[in-house]
C-alpha positions, 0 to 999 in steps of 0.5 A: 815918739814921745815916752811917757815914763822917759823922767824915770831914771834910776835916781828919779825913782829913788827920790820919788820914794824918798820924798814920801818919807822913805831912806833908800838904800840905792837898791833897785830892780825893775819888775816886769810890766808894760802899762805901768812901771814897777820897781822893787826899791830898798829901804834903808833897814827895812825890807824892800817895797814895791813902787808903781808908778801909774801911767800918766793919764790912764786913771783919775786919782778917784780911780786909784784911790779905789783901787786902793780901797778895795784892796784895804777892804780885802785885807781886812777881811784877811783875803790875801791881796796886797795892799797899798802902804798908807804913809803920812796917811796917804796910800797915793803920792804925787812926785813931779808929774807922776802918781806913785803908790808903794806895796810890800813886797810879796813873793811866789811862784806860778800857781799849778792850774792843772791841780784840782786842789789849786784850782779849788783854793783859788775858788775859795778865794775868788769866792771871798773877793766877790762876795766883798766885791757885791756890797758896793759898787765902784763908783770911779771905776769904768764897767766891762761892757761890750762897748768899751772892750769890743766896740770902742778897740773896735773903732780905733783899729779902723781909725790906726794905721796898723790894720794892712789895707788889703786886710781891713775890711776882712777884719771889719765884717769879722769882728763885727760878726764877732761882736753880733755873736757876743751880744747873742751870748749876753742876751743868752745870759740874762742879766747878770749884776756887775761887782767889783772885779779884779779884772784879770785873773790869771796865772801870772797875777797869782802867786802861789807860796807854801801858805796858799795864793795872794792875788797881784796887780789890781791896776785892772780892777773894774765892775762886771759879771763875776765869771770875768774872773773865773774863765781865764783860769780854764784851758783846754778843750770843753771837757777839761774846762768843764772838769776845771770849772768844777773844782774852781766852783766847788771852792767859790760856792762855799762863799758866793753864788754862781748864776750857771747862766754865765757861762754863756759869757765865757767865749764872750768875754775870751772875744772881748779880750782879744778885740780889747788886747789889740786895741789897748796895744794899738793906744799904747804904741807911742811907748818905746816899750810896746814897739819893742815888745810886740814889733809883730803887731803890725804886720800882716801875719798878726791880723791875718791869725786875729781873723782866724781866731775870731772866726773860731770864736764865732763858732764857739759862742754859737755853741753850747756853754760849758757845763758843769759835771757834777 
């Protein structure tokens, strides 16, 4: 099994910091994450940064560098996301094989999203990146589309050895069935212009102090609708969802215009994640880091549960959207 992040010992990390220009001081912390690999690292006098480096092959360096350009934006606009550090002039840095780009370091606790006045700030701020995210498009960055997160996992789940045998067409009729469901809710939607996301807003990508939230890990940022960035702030059943869309959009509203239309494209995008979360696990698997974590994946009991809760989506796309209280 190859290991695409196996160079990154602790003094490889250090001299990849340093050969930007830095002096650590051999501090080091590895921080939670699996696609690509973060390290809090200190620096000789100064406080401690973040070093990301990407994962080998996942994005070009156009792609990063939007990323990066977004965030820049968002900083300027005194949106609360962390930006890259630009260094000798460049936010992206290239040492032995890896890209690397290093943030300052922000800390915070998970936001309280049962709080009607959280959920409110957080729509004020996802209002203002979104009304940032429509002046231009991304032009490096792939869109979130039925294709890419349900389709193409789609296909690369019948093609892996994962799917048990005596499961894999059970699950072929029912994620197609899923997809069909998934189409019906987009055509229910009509057309809803794509802009800049953050991609994947949820709680542990918030962090909350006693100033306010800051957005984290725009690693998935990407063109789609703007609810992509809403729905996963809702929990619950339909009428706590509907009162917590309430009070995110009271905030959002104050700065972008929210089309009611897609909210058909709530569960369709919850069924998107699931298909498209399976996939990228199945993609990354040849990690040491992912067969550790979720051993659970290939065995029958997982895809048996991910039927069932694909079937649960069906019948929940085939049901009226969320709808707003008030």
């Amino acid at each position: 099994m190859t290991a695409p992040f196996g160079p990154l010992t602790p003094d490889f990390v250090l001299s990849a910091v340093e050969a930007a220009g830095l002096v650590c001081d051999g501090r080091l912390l590895t921080l939670n994450s699996y696609e690509n690999r973060v390290y809090q690292v200190g620096i000789d006098d100064a406080p401690p940064l973040i070093a990301k480096f990407y994962r080998p092959g996942r994005w070009s360096d156009a792609a990063i560098l939007e990323e990066h350009a977004f965030l820049a934006e968002l900083a300027e606009a005194e949106i609360p996301a962390v930006p890259a550090l630009a260094i000798g002039g460049h936010t992206l840095h290239h040492y032995e094989g890896f890209r690397v780009a290093l943030f300052p370091r922000r800390g915070g606790r998970a936001p309280e999203l049962d709080d009607p006045a959280v959920l409110g700030w957080l729509g004020r701020f996802l209002g203002r990146i979104h009304a940032i995210g429509a002046k231009q498009p991304f032009v490096h960055r792939p869109a979130l589309t039925i294709q890419s997160f349900g389709e193409e996992p789609r296909d690369e789940l019948l093609a892996s050895p994962f799917l048990p045998p005596e499961l894999r067409e059970t699950w072929r009729s029912v994620v197609d069935q899923a997809l069909d469901s998934v189409r019906r809710c987009f055509e229910r939607a009509g057309a809803q212009p794509p802009i800049r996301l953050h991609g994947d807003v949820h709680g542990g990508n918030v962090l909350w102090t006693d100033a306010g939230p800051h957005f984290v890990d725009f690693d998935d940022a990407r063109s789609g609708p703007a609810v992509q960035d809403l729905w996963m702030l809702l929990s619950g059943d339909a009428q706590a969802m509907a009162r917590q869309l309430d009070r995110v959009l009271e905030g959002y509203e104050q700065f972008a215009d929210f089309d009611p239309a897609s909210l058909h494209l709530v569960e369709a995008l919850r069924t998107l994640r699931l298909i498209h979360y399976a996939g990228w696990i199945a993609r990354r698997w040849d990690d040491p880091a992912f067969p550790a974590a979720f051993g659970w994946f290939d065995t029958p009991r997982y895809w048996q549960d991910m039927i069932l809760a694909l079937r649960e989506q069906v019948a929940l796309m085939d049901e009226s959207p969320l709808v707003r209280q008030f």
